[in-house]
C-alpha positions in Angstrom: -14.9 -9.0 19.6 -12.6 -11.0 21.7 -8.6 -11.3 20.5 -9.5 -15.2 20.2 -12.4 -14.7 17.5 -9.9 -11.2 15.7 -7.4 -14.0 15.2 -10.0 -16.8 13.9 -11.2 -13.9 11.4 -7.7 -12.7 10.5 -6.4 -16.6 9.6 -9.5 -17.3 7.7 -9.1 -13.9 5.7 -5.6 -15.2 4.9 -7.0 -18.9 3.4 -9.7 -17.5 1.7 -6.8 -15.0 -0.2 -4.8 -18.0 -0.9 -7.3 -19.9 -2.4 -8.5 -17.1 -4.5 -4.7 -16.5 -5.5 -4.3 -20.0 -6.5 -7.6 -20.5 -8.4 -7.1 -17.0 -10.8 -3.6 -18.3 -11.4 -5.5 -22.0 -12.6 -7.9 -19.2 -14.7 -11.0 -20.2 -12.6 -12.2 -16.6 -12.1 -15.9 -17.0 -10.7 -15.1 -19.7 -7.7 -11.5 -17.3 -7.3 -13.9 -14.8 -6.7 -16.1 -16.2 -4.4 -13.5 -16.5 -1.5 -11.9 -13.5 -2.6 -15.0 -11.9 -1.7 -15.0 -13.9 1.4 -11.8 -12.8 2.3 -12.9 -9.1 1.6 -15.9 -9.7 3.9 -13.3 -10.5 6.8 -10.8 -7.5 6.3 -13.9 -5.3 6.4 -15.2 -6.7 9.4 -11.9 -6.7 11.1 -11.6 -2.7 9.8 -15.5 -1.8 11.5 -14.7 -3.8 14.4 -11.6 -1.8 15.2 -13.8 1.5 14.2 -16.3 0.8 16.3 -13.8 -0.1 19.3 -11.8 3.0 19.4 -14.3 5.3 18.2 -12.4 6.6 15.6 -10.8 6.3 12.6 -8.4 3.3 12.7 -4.8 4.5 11.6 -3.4 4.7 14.7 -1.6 1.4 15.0 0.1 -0.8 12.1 -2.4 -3.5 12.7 -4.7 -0.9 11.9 -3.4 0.7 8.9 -1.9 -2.9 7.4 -5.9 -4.3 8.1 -7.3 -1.4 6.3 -4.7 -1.5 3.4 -5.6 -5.1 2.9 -9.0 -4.4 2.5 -8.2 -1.2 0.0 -6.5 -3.4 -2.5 -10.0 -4.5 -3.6 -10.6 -0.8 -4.9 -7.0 -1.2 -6.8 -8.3 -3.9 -8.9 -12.2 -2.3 -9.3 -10.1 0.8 -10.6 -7.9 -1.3 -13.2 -10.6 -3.6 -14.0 -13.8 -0.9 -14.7 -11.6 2.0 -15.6 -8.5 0.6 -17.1 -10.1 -2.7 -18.1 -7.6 -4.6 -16.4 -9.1 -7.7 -15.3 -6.2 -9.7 -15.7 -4.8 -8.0 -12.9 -6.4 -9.9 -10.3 -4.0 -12.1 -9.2 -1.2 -9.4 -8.6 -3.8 -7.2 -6.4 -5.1 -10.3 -4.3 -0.9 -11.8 -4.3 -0.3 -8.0 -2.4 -3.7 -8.6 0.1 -2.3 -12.3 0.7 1.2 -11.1 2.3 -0.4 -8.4 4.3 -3.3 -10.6 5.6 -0.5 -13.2 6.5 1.4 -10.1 8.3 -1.4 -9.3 10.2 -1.2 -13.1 11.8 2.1 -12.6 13.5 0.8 -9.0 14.3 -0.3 -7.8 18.4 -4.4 -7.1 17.8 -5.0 -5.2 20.7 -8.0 -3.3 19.4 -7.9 -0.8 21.6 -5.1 1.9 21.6 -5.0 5.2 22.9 -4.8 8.8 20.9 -1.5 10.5 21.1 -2.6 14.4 21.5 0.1 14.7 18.7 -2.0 12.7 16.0 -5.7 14.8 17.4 -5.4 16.6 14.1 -7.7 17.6 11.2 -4.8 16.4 9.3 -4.4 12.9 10.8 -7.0 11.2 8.5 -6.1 12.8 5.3 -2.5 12.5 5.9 -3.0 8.7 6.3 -5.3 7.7 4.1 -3.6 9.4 0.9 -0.3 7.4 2.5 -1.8 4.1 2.2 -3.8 4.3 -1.3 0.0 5.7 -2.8 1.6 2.3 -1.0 -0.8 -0.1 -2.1 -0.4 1.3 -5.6 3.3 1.0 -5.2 2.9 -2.7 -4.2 0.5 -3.4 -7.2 3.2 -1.9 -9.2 5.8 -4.0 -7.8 4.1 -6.7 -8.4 3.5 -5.8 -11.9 7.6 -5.4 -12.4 8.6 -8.1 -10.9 6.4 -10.2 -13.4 7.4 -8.7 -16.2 10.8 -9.6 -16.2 9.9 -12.9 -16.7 7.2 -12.2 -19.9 9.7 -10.2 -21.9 8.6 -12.4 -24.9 4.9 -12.2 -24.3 4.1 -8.9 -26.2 0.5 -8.6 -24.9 1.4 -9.6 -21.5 3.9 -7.2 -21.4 1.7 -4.2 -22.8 -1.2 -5.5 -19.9 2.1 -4.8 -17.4 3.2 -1.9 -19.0 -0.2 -0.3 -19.1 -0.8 -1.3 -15.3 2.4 -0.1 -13.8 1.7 3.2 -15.7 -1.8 3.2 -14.0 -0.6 2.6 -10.7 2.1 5.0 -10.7 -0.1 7.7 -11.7 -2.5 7.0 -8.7 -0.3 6.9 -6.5 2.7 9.9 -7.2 -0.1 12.9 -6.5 -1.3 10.8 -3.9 1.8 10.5 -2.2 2.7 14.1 -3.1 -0.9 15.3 -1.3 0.3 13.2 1.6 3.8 15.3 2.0 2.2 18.1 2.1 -0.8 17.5 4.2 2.3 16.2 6.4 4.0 19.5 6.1 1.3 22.0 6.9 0.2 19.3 10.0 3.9 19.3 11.1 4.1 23.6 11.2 0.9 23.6 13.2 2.3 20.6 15.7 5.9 21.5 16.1 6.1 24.9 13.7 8.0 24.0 11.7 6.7 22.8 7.8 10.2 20.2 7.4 12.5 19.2 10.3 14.8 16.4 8.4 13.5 14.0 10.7 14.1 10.5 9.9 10.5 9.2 8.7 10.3 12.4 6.3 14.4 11.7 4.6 12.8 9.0 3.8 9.6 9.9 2.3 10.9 12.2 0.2 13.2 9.6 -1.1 10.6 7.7 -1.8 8.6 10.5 -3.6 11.8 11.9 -5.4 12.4 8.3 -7.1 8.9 8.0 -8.4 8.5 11.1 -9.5 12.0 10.1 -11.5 10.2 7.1 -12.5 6.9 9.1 -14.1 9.8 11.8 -15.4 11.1 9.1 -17.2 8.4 7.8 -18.3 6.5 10.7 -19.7 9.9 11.9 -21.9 9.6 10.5 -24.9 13.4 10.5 -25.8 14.1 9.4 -21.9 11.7 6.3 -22.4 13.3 5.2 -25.2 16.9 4.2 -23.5 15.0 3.8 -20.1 13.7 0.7 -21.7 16.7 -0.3 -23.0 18.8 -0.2 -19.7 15.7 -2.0 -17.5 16.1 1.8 -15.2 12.1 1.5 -14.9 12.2 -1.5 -13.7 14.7 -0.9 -11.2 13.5 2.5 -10.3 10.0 0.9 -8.9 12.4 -1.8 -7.3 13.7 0.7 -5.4 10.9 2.8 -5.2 8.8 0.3 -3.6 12.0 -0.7 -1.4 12.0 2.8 0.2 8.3 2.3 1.1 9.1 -0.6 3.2 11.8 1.7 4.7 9.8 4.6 5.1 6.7 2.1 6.8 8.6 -0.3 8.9 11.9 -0.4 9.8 11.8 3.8 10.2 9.1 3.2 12.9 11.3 0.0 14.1 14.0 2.7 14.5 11.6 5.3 15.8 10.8 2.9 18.3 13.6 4.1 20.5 12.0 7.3 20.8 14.6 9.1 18.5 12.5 10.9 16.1 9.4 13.4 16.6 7.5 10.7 14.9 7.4 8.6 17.7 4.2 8.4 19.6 3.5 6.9 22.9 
C-alpha cells in the first residue's frame, strides 16, 4: 500500500476509536461496537500490511510495535470480558487504543525498514511481543487508577476497578519478567554479557522492581491494609506505568544519539 492510503487507514482507525469511546461512555454498547470493530479491522490491516512488506515480523520500528499494540488491546478486553467478566471495561481498553491510534498519525510510516544483524535473533520476537502485552496491561491499569480516584464512593465501581487493576497486573508482571530474561540470555549471546547497566535495561528493571512492589503489596494481607489507606497502589502504578513511557520512548529518544548498545541503525 502506498503511504497516502497507510495514512487514510490510520486516521479512519483513529475516528472509528473515538466514536466507539464516546458511544460506550453514552452506554450504547452494540453501535460502540460496531466501529470499534471497524477500527480493529484497520489496525489489523495496517499490522498484515506491514508483515507482508518486510517479510517479517513487524517489531522493528515504533510505528510497528505502537500499530500492533493498538491492535492487541482488543485481546485485553476479550480476556477481562470472557475470563474476568469484565465487560464494563470497554471504554478504558478502547480510551488506551484511541491515544496510540492518534500517535500513530503524527508517526513516519515508512513500511519498509531494514534488519539490524543485532535484532536477527531467535530471541527478537519473543522478547518483543511479551514486552508489548506487559505495556498494554500496564496502560489498561493506568487507566483503571486514574478512574478510580474519582469513584471512591461508588463501592461496585470501585470493586470492577479494583478487580481489573489486579487482573492486569497479574498479566502483565510474569510477562514483563519473561521479557527481562529472554532479554538477558539474547544480550549474553549478542554482546556476552547477560546485564551491561545500559540505559534501556536501568530502566526496565525499574519498571519491573515497582510492579513487582505493587503485586508484593498487594498480595500481603497486613501490607494491603495500610497500602489502601495511604493511596501507595495507586501511586505505585502511577509511577509504574510512568517508567514504561521512559523505558519506551524517551530512552530510545536518548538512544537516538547512538549512546547505548540498544541503538540500532
Amino acid at each position: 500500500m502506498s503511504d497516502t492510503i497507510l495514512r487514510i487507514i490510520i486516521i479512519l482507525a483513529t475516528v472509528c476509536y473515538a466514536a466507539a469511546f464516546v458511544l460506550y461512555l453514552l452506554k450504547k454498547t452494540k453501535p460502540g461496537a460496531a466501529f470499534w470493530i471497524l477500527a480493529e479491522a484497520g489496525s489489523v490491516t495496517l499490522v498484515v500490511n506491514n508483515f507482508v512488506v518486510n517479510d517479517y515480523v513487524p517489531f522493528v520500528s515504533m510505528y510497528q510495535v505502537l500499530t500492533f499494540a493498538s491492535a492487541l488491546f482488543g485481546a485485553v478486553y476479550l480476556y477481562m470480558a470472557f475470563l474476568r467478566d469484565g465487560k464494563w471495561a470497554a471504554p478504558y481498553v478502547i480510551g488506551c487504543s484511541l491515544i496510540v491510534s492518534m500517535g500513530l498519525c503524527f508517526m513516519d510510516i515508512h513500511s519498509v525498514w531494514h534488519f539490524p544483524p543485532a535484532l536477527r535473533s531467535v530471541y527478537f520476537v519473543p522478547h518483543i511481543l511479551m514486552y508489548v502485552i506487559s505495556y498494554i496491561m500496564a496502560a489498561a491499569a493506568f487507566a483503571m487508577t486514574v478512574t478510580k480516584f474519582f469513584v471512591r464512593n461508588d463501592p461496585l465501581r470501585k470493586k470492577q476497578l479494583d478487580g481489573g487493576i489486579y487482573d492486569c497486573v497479574c498479566v502483565l508482571f510474569p510477562f514483563m519478567t519473561a521479557a527481562m530474561l529472554c532479554g538477558a540470555v539474547w544480550a549474553n549471546e549478542v554482546w556476552g554479557a547477560f546485564w551491561s547497566w545500559d540505559l534501556k535495561e536501568c530502566w526496565a528493571l525499574v519498571t519491573w522492581l515497582i510492579f513487582m512492589t505493587w503485586l508484593h503489596f498487594r498480595r500481603s494481607p497486613k501490607l494491603s491494609k495500610y497500602c489502601t489507606i495511604l493511596l501507595i497502589f495507586g501511586i505505585l502504578l502511577i509511577l509504574g506505568f510512568a517508567s514504561v513511557i521512559v523505558t519506551f520512548f524517551f530512552v530510545n529518544m536518548m538512544n537516538a544519539a547512538g549512546t547505548s548498545l540498544h541503538t540500532y541503525n
